[in-house]
C-alpha positions, 0 to 999 in steps of 0.5 A, a space after each residue: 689766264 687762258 683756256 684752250 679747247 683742243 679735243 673732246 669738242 662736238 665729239 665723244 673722245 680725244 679730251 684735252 684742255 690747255 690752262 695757261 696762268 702763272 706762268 705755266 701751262 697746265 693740260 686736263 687730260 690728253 686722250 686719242 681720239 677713238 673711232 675711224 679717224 685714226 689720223 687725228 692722232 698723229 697732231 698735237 696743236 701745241 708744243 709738247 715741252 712747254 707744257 709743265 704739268 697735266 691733270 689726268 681725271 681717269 685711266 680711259 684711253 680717250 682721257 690719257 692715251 696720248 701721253 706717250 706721244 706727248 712725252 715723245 714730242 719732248 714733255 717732262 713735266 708731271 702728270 698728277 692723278 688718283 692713286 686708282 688712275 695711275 695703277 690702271 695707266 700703268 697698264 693701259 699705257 703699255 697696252 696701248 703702246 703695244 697695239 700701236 707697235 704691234 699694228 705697224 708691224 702689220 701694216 708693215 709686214 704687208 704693205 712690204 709686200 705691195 710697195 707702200 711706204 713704211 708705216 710708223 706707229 703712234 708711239 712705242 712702248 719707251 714712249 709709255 715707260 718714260 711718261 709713266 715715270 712723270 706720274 705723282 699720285 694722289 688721294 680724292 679730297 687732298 688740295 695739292 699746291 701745283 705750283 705759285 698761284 696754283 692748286 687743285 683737288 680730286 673728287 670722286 665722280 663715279 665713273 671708273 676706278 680711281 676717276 675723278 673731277 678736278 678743282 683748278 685755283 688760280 690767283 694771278 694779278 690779284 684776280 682769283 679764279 676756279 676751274 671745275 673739270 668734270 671729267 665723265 661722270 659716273 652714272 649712279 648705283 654701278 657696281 663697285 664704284 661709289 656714285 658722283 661727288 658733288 662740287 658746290 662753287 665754281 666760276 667757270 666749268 668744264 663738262 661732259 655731254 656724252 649722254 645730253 640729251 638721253 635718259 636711262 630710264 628706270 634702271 633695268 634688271 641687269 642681272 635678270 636680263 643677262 641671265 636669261 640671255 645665256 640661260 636662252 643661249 646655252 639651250 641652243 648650244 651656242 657662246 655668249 660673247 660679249 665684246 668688253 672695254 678691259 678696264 670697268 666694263 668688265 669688272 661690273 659683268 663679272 660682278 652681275 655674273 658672280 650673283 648669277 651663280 651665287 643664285 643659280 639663275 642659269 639652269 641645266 649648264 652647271 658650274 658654266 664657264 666664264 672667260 676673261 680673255 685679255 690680258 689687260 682685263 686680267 690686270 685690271 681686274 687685280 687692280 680692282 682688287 688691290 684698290 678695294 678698301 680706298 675706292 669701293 662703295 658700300 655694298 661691295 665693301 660689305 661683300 668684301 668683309 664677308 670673305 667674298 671677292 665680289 669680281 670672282 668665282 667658280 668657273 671664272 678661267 682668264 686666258 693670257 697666252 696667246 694658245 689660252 685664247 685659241 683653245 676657248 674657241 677649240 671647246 664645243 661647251 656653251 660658255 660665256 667670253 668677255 674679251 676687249 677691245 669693247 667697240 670690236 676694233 682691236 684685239 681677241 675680241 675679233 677672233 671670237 667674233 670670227 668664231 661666232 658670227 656665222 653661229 644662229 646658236 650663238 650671242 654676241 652681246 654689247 655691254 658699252 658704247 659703240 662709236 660711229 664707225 667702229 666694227 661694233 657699231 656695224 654689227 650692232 646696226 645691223 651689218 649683214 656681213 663683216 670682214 675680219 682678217 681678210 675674211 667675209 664673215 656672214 652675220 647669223 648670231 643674235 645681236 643684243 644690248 644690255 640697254 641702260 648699262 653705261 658709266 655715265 651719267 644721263 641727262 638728269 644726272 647731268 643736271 643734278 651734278 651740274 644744279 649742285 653748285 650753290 651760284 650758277 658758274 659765270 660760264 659752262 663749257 658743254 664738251 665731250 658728247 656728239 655734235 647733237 648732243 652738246 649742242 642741245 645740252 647746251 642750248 638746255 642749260 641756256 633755257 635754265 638760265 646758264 651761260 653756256 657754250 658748246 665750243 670748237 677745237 681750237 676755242 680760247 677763253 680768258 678766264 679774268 675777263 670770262 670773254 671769248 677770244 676765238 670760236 673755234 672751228 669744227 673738226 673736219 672728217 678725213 674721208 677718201 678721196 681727202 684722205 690720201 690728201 691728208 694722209 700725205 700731210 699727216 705723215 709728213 707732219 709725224 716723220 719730221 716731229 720724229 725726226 725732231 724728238 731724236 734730234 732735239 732729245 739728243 738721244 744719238 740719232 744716228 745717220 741710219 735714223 736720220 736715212 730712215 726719216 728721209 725715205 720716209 719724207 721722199 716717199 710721201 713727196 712722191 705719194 704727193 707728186 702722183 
């Protein structure tokens, strides 16, 4: 009976865990690491095909977006979660394939040009489309035997649609033993969603620290604050533009904006237009709708019952198509555009912020987290210039953040889900935060009288004798001149995985895929050599 630490450790993205018992080996979550470091992505520390099932806590790319490659590596177990979760990955798996796929013939298209060795995406959308297919969805509140010795259970925890915590029982050799995995857990009063469930019992468990050692504070007037930010925009003839992550983060804007025209608390600009330009928010946002009656809370159900969509309204245009997007930016009229990626580093976002950076008249207004390294975290920390597109684009709009607004809970609701349990757990993992963060939530939850760890990837535990059997080691930043190094490595490593997959799947490589592979692996030798 074995836990192991394979992501999310003194860091904010990437989740994964490995629960070995039974038999079998069970992930909890299996999400990219988000951020600078994209080549973190590219390793797997475990085999991919014995893994038997995972349990996936919510949609959030940083949660689920390494399935696909998961499944490309050779897994055909399931991946069980909410009925929510699996709607929305559904989307945002394909989404996610799409980019990977859509950047590589980029990279490709112009490193052709300069003599660099073809770039291979992450993984693509058969990659996607086939993982899909392993998901089994499931209801909060249902105990769902997984296999002999082995059960669990969703509970809403208030942070997206659909999310949840997870309740692991395990019996193995006489010994029984339950595992909690937090998952994020939702801030309270958010629009839509219903706030954190709570879980009373628990020998070991597993949690977030993303806001350890933060307070939100009272909770702000969000629909006063955004108001009279595009009331002030709109007066000086500029675009509020508000970089937004596709799946939650939008959905609660276009709630606050929906009670900003039912009040009129925008004066002198009419019936203003609100664009949702993504496509993946698009989808989303009918998910949202779709899901209403299972997953809303109370507020939002009531407005529902009235006949009033509480995500809609006049003036609410989505753009899809690639001419609906240019055309927003083509239009002189003040108007609000929510557009994702929400840390700026992908996507239509980055078009609109071509067009409104350099605008004294415009507002660029951040609404979520903005990881280190991120375009948005530059912007919002002040950076005077940016390049998008090749281009060096001059910083003159005004930057804003809602403050307070985020899907996870602060400190004090950390410790209120946490101080639910009846008994204290024999331990608590601190996970999922930055290094500082997990380390003084940790270090607070010891004072408290807890037995607590903030562990290193690559950390094992054994759960019947609650005993510690490796460290773990902190994860190395790859920054230049290590990155060519670890570039070399790296590609390395995921040509001959590809190579493998094609190979051991036996899905008919043929002597071209296999010649491919091979300049491939030649290539980076001589990228080495020099």
């Amino acid at each position: 009976m074995k836990l192991t630490i394979y992501g999310a450790a003194h860091e904010v993205t990437g989740s994964c865990f490995c629960l070995e018992a039974c038999g079998k080996k069970i992930l909890v979550d299996c999400g990219l690491q988000q951020g600078p470091d994209e080549y973190e992505n590219r390793q797997l520390d475990f085999t991919p095909a014995e893994i038997d099932y995972v349990l996936l806590t919510h949609a959030h790319i940083d949660h689920s977006g390494k399935l696909p490659l998961l499944y490309q590596y050779g897994f055909r177990g399931q991946v069980h979660t909410t009925g929510a979760t699996a709607d929305l990955c559904d989307i945002m798996l394909r989404d996610s394939a799409h980019i990977q796929m859509f950047e590589a013939e980029w990279r490709n298209r112009k490193g052709k040009r300069a003599g660099k060795e073809e770039y291979i995406p992450l993984y693509d959308m058969d990659d996607a489309i086939g993982v899909l297919g392993c998901f089994v969805p499931h209801h909060y509140g249902e105990q769902i035997g997984l296999c002999g010795g082995i059960s669990f259970r969703f509970v809403d925890v208030g942070h997206l649609l659909g999310s949840a915590s997870v309740e692991v029982w395990v019996e193995e050799n006489n010994v029984r033993k339950k595992l909690v995995f937090s998952g994020d857990i939702g801030n309270t009063d958010q629009p839509l969603i219903r706030d954190p469930g709570y879980i009373d019992e628990a020998d070991y468990v597993v949690m977030e620290s993303t806001y350890g050692t933060r307070s939100h504070g009272e909770r702000p007037d969000y629909v006063g604050q955004l108001s009279a930010i595009i009331q002030n925009t709109f007066d000086r003839g500029g675009n509020v533009v508000i970089p937004s992550f596709a799946v939650g983060r939008t959905q609660e804007m276009l709630y606050f904006l929906r009670r900003i025209k039912a009040d009129h608390l925008v004066k002198g600009h009419g019936d203003f237009p609100v664009y949702v330009d993504s496509p993946l928010a698009v989808e989303a946002t009918n998910i949202f709708n779709e899901n209403e009656m299972e997953y809303y809370d109370a507020e939002a159900l009531s407005l529902v019952r009235q006949g009033i969509n509480p995500i809609s309204f006049p003036g609410l245009r989505v753009s899809v198509s690639t001419e609906e997007s240019r055309a927003i930016n083509s239009d002189e009229e003040p108007k609000v555009i929510l557009s994702a990626s929400g840390m700026c580093d992908a996507g239509r976002i980055k078009h609109h912020l071509k067009h409104n950076l350099w605008r004294r008249e415009s507002t660029v207004l951040f609404v979520g987290y903005q990881a280190v390294g991120s375009l948005g975290r530059a912007i919002l920390d002040g950076a005077k210039k940016v390049r998008l597109f090749g281009e060096e684009i001059e910083v003159h709009a005004e930057i804003r953040r809602l403050d307070g607004i985020s899907g996870h809970a602060d400190r004090e609701g950390l410790l209120c889900w946490l101080q639910h349990f009846k008994e204290k757990p024999k331990r608590v993992l601190v996970m999922h935060g930055a290094s500082e963060s997990c380390g003084q939530f940790c270090a607070a939850l010891r004072e408290l009288g807890y037995n607590a760890d903030a562990p290193y990837t690559g950390a094992k535990y054994d759960l019947a004798a609650n005993a510690c059997l490796e460290a773990g080691t902190p994860r190395v930043q790859h920054r230049e001149p290590a990155r060519r190094v670890s570039d070399v490595f790296l590609r390395l490593q995921a040509a001959g995985r590809r190579l493998m997959a094609v190979i051991g799947r036996n899905e008919g490589g043929t002597n071209k895929d296999l010649g491919r592979f091979a300049d491939q692996i030649d290539a980076l030798c001589d990228k080495w050599d020099r």
